[in-house]
ROVOBA-118802 format. One record per residue (C-alpha): x, y, z; residue in one letter. Coordinates in steps of 0.2 Angstrom, whole numbers, plus 5000, padded with zeros to 4 digits. Layout:
XYZA/...
REM end
This chain:
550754085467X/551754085482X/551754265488X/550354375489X/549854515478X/549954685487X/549554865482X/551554885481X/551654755468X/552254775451X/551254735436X/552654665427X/552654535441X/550854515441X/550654525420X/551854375423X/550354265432X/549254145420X/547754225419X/548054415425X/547954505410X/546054435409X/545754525427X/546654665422X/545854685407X/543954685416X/544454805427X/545154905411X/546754925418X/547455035404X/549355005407X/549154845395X/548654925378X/549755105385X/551355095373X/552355195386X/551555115401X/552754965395X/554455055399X/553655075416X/552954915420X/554554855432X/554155025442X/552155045441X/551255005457X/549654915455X/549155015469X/549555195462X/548555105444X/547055105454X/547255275463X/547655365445X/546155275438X/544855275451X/544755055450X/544054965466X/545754895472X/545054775486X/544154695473X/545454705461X/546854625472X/545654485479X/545454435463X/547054415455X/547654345475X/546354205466X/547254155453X/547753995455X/546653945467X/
REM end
């Protein structure tokens, strides 16, 4: 991965990564199994996901800033 993975990034570019969804799915990132959640991927914030849902974002974002690695 060549950029870094901020609170501003989108999860249709992070979704994108091998091996994301399996982060995202243990921090139970709802957006992958919400059916309206995918007209919004290119505009959700991974950042405002953890705010709405309470998830640990340091953690969150250190780990798929992993990937790769």
């Amino acid at each position: 991965m060549d950029k870094k993975i901020t609170e501003t990034t989108t999860l249709e570019k992070i979704i994108g990564l091998p091996g994301a969804e399996v982060i995202l799915a243990k921090y139970r990132v709802p957006c992958l199994t919400c059916p309206m959640a995918q007209f919004e991927l290119s505009s959700l914030k991974i950042g405002d996901v953890c705010k709405m849902y309470g998830l640990n974002e340091k953690k969150l974002l250190e780990e798929l800033n992993g990937l790769g690695k």
